[in-house]
KELUMLUM-883015 format. One record per atom (N, C-alpha, C, O): x, y, z; atom name; residue number from 1. Coordinates in steps of 0.02 Angstrom, whole numbers, always signed. Layout:
<rokes>
ROKE      u      v      w name resi
ROKE      X      Y      Z   CA  NUM
...
</rokes>
This chain:
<rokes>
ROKE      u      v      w name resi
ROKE    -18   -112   -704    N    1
ROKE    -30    -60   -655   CA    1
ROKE    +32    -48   -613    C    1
ROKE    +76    -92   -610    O    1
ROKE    +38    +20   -574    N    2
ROKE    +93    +24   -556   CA    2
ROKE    +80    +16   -479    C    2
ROKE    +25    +31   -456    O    2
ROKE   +153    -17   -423    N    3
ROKE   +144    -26   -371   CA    3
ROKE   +152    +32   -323    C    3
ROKE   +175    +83   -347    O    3
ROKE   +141    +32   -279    N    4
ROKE   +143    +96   -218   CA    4
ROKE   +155    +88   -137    C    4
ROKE   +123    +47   -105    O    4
ROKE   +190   +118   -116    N    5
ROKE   +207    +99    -27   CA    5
ROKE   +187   +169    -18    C    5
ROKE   +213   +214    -51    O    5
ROKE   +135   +184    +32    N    6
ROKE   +124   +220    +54   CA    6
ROKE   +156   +230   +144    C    6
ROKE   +192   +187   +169    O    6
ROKE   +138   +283   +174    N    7
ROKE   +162   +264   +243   CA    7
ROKE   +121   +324   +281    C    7
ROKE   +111   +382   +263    O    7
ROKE   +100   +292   +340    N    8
ROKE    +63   +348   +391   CA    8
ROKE    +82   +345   +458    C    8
ROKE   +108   +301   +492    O    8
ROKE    +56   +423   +473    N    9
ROKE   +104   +399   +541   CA    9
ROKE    +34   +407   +600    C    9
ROKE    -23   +397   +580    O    9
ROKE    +43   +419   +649    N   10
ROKE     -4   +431   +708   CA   10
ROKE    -33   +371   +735    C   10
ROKE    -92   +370   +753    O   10
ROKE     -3   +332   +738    N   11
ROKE    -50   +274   +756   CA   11
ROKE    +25   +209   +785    C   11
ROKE    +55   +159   +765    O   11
ROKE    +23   +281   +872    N   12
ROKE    +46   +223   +902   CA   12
ROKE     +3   +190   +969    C   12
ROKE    -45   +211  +1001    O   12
ROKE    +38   +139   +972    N   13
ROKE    -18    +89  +1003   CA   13
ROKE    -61    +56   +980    C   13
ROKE    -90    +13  +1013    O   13
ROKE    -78    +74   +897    N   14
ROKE   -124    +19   +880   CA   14
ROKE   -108    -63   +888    C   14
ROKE    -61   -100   +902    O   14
ROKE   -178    -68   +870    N   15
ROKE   -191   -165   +886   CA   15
ROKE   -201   -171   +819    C   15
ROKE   -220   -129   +778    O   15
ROKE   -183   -251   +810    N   16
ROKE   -209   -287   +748   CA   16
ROKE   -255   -253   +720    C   16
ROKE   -250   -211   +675    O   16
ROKE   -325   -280   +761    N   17
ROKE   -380   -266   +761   CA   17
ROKE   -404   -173   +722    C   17
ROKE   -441   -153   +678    O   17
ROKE   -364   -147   +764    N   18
ROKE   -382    -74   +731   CA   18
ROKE   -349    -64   +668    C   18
ROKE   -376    -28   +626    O   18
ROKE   -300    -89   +659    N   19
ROKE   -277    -98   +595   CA   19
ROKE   -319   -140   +539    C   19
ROKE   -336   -113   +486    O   19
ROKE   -331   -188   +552    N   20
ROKE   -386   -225   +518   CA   20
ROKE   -455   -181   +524    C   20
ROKE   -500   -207   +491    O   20
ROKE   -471   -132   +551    N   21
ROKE   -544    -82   +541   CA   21
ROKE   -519    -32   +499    C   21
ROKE   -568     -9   +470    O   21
ROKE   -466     +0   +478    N   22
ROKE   -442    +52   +458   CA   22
ROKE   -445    +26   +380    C   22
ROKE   -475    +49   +332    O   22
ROKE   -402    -32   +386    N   23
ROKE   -382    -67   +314   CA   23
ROKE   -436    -83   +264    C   23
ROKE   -433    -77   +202    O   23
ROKE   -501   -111   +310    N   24
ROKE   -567   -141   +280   CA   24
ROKE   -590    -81   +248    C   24
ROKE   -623    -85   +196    O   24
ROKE   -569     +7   +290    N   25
ROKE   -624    +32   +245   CA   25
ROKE   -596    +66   +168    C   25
ROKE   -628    +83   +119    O   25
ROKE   -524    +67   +180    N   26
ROKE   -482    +81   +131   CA   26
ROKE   -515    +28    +70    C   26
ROKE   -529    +53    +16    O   26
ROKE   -529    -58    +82    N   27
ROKE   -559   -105    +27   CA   27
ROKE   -634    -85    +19    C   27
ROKE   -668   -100    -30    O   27
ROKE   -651    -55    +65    N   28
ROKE   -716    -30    +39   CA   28
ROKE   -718    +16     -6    C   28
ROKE   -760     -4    -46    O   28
ROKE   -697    +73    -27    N   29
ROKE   -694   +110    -83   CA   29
ROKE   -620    +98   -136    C   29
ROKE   -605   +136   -183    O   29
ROKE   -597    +64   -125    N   30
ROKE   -532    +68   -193   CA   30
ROKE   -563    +38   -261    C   30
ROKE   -537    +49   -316    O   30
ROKE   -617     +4   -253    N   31
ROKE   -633     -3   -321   CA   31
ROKE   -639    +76   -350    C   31
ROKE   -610    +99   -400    O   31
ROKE   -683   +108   -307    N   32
ROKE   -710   +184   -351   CA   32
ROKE   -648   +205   -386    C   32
ROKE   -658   +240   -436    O   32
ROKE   -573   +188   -370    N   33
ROKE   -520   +230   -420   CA   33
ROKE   -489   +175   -443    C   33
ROKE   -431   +191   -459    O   33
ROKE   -499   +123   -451    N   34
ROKE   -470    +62   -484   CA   34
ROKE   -388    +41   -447    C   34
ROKE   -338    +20   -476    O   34
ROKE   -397    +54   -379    N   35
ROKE   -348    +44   -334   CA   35
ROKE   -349    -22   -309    C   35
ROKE   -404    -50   -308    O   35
ROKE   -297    -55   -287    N   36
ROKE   -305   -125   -254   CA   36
ROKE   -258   -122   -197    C   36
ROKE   -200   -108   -209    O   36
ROKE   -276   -134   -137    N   37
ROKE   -239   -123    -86   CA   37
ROKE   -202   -208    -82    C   37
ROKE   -241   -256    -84    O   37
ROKE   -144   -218    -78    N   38
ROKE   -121   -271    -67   CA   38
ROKE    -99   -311     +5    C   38
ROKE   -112   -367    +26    O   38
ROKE    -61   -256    +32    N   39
ROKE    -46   -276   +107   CA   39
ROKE    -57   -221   +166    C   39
ROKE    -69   -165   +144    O   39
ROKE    -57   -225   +218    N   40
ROKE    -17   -180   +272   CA   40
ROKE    +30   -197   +326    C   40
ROKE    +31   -249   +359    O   40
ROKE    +54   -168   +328    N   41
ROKE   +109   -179   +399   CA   41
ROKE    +95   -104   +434    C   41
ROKE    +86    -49   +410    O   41
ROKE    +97   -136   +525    N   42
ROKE   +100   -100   +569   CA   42
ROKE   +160    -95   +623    C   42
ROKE   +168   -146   +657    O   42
ROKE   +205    -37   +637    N   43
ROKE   +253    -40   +698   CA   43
ROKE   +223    +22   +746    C   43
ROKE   +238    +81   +750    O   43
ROKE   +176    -21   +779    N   44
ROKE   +148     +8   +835   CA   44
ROKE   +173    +73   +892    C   44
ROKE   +145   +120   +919    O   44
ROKE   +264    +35   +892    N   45
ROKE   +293    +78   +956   CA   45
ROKE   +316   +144   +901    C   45
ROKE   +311   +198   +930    O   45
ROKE   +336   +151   +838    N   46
ROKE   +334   +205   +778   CA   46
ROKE   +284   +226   +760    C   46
ROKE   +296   +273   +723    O   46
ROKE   +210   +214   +767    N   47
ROKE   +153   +249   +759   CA   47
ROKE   +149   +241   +675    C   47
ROKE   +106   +280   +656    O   47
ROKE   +176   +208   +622    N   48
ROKE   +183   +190   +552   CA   48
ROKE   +148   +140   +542    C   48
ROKE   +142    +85   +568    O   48
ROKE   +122   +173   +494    N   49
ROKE    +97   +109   +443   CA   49
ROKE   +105   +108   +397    C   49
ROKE   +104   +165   +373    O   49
ROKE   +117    +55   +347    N   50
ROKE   +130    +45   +279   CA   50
ROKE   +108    +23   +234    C   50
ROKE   +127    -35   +230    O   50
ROKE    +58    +42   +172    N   51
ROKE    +32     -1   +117   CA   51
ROKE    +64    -10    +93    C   51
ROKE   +117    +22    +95    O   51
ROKE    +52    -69    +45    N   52
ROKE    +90    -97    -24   CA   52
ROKE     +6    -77    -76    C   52
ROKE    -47    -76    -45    O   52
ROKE     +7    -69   -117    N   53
ROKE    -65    -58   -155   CA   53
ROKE    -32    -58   -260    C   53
ROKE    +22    -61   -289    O   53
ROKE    -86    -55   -274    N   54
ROKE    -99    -65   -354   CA   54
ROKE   -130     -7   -383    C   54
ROKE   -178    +16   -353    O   54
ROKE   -111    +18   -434    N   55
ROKE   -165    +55   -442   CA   55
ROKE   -141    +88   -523    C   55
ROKE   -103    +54   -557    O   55
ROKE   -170   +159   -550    N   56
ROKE   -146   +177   -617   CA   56
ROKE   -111   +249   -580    C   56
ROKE    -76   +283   -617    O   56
ROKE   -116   +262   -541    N   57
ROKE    -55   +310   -523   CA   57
ROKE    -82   +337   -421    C   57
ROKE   -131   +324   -385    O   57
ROKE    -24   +373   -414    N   58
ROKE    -14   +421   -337   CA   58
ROKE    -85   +442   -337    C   58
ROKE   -124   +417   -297    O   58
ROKE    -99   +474   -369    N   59
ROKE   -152   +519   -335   CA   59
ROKE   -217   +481   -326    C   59
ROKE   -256   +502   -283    O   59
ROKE   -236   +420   -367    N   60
ROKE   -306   +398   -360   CA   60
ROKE   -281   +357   -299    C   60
ROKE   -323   +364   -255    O   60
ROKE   -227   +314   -275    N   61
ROKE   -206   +299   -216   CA   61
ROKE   -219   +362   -144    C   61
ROKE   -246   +343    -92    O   61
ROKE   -208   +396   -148    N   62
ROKE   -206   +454   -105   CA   62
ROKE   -293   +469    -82    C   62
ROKE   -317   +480    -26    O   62
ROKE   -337   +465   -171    N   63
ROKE   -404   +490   -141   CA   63
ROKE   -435   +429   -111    C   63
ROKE   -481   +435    -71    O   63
ROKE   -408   +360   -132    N   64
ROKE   -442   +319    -83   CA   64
ROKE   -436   +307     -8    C   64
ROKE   -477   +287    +32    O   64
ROKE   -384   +322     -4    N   65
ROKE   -366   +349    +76   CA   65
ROKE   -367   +394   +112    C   65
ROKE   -347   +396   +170    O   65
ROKE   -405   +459    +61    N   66
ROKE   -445   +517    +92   CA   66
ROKE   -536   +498    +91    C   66
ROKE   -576   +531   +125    O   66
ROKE   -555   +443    +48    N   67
ROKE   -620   +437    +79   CA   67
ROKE   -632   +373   +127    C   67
ROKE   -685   +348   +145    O   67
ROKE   -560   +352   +144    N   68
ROKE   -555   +292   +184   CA   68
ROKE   -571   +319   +272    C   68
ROKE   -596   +290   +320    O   68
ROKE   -539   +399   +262    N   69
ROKE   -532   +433   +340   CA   69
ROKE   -455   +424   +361    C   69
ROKE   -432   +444   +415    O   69
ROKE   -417   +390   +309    N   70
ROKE   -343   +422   +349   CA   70
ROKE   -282   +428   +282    C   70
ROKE   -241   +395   +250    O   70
ROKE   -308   +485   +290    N   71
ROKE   -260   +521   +225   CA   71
ROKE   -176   +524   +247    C   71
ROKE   -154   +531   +304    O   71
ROKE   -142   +515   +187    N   72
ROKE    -80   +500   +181   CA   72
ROKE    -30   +569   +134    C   72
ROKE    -54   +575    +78    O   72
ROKE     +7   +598   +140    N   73
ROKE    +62   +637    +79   CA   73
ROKE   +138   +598    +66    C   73
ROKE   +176   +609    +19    O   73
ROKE   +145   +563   +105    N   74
ROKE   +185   +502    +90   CA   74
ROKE   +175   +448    +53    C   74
ROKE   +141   +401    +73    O   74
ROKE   +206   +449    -14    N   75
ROKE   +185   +375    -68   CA   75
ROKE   +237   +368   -118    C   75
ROKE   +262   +418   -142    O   75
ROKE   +255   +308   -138    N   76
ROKE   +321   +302   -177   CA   76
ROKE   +304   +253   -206    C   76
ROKE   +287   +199   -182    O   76
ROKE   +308   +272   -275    N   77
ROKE   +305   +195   -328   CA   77
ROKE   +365   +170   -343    C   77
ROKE   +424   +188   -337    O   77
ROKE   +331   +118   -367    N   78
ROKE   +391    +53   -316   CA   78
ROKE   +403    +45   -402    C   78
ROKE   +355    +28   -437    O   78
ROKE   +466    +58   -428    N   79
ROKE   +471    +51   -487   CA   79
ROKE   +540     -3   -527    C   79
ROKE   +559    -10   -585    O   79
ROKE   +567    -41   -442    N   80
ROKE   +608    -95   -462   CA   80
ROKE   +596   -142   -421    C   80
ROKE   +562   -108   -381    O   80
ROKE   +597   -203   -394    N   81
ROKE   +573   -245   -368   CA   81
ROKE   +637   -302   -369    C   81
ROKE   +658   -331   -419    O   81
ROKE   +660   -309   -302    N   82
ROKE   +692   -385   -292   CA   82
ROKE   +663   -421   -271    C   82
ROKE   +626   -402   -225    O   82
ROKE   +660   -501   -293    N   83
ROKE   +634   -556   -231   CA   83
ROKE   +701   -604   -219    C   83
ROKE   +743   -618   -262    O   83
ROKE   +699   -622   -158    N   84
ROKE   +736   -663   -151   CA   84
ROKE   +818   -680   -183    C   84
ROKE   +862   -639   -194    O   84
ROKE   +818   -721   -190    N   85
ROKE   +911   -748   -253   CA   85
ROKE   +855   -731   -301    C   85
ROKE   +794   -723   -297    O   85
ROKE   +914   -726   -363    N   86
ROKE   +913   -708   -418   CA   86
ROKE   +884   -755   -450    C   86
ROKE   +844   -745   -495    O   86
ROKE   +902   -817   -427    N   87
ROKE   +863   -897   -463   CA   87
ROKE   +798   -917   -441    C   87
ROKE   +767   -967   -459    O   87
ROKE   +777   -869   -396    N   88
ROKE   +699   -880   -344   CA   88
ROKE   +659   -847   -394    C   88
ROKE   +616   -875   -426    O   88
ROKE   +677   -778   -401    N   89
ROKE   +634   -732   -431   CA   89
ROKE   +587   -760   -486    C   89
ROKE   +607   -777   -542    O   89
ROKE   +502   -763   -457    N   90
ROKE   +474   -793   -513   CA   90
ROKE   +426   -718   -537    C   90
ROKE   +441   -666   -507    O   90
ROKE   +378   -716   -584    N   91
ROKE   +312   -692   -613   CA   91
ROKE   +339   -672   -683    C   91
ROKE   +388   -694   -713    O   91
ROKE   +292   -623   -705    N   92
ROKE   +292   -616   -772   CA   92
ROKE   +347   -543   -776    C   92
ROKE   +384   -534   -824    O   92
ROKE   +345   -510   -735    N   93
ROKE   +364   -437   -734   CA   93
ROKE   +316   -407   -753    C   93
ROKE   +327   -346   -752    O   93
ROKE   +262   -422   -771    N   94
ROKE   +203   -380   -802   CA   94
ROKE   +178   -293   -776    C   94
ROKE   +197   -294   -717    O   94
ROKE   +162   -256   -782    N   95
ROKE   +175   -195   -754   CA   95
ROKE   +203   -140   -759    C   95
ROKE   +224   -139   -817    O   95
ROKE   +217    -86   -731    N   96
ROKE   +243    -43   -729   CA   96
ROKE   +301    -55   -672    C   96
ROKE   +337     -6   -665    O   96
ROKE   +314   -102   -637    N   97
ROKE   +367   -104   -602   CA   97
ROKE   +386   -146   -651    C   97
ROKE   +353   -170   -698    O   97
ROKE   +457   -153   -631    N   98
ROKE   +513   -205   -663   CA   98
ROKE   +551   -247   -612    C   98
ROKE   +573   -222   -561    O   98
ROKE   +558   -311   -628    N   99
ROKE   +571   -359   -573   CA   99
ROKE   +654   -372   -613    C   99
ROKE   +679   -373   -669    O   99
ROKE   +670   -379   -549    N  100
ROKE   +757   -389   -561   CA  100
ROKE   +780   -460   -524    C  100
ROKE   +839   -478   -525    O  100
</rokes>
C-alpha cells in the first residue's frame, strides 16, 4: 500500500486532547476505504496538522477525512523514504514506497 502525509490547517490552539478526538474519528471510519491512519503531529502556534496514513491511493485517504468532519486538499505520497544512517535502515521495503 502506498504511504501519505496529509496536512490541515485551522487548528490553532489545539490541545493534545482535541487532537486525540479528531484523530479517533478519522480510526473510526478508515476501515470503510481500506485506509490506515498511522500517526499525527500537531504545531498548535501554525494551526497544522499532519497525517502519516496507509492506504491504496489520495482519494480514498481524502474521503476518510471527509466523513471524519475535517476534510483536507493537501496530500502527498510519500514515494521515497529515509531512516536514519544508511546502516540503520531496517524493513522489507515492501510497498509502494521505496526505502533508501
Amino acid at each position: 500500500m502506498a504511504k501519505f502525509m496529509d496536512v490541515h490547517s485551522g487548528f490553532v490552539d489545539v490541545t493534545e486532547d482535541q487532537l486525540r478526538e479528531v484523530h479517533e474519528r478519522a480510526l473510526a471510519v478508515e476501515a470503510s476505504e481500506g485506509v490506515r491512519f498511522e500517526r499525527a503531529w500537531l504545531d498548535p502556534e501554525a494551526g497544522k496538522v499532519f497525517c502519516l496514513s496507509s492506504g491504496p491511493s489520495k482519494e480514498a485517504v481524502l474521503r476518510v477525512h471527509d466523513k471524519a468532519g475535517h476534510p483536507t486538499t493537501e496530500i502527498y505520497e510519500l514515494q521515497i523514504e529515509l531512516a536514519g544512517r544508511a546502516d540503520q535502515v531496517r524493513g522489507d521495503g515492501a510497498g509502494s514506497s521505496r526505502r533508501i
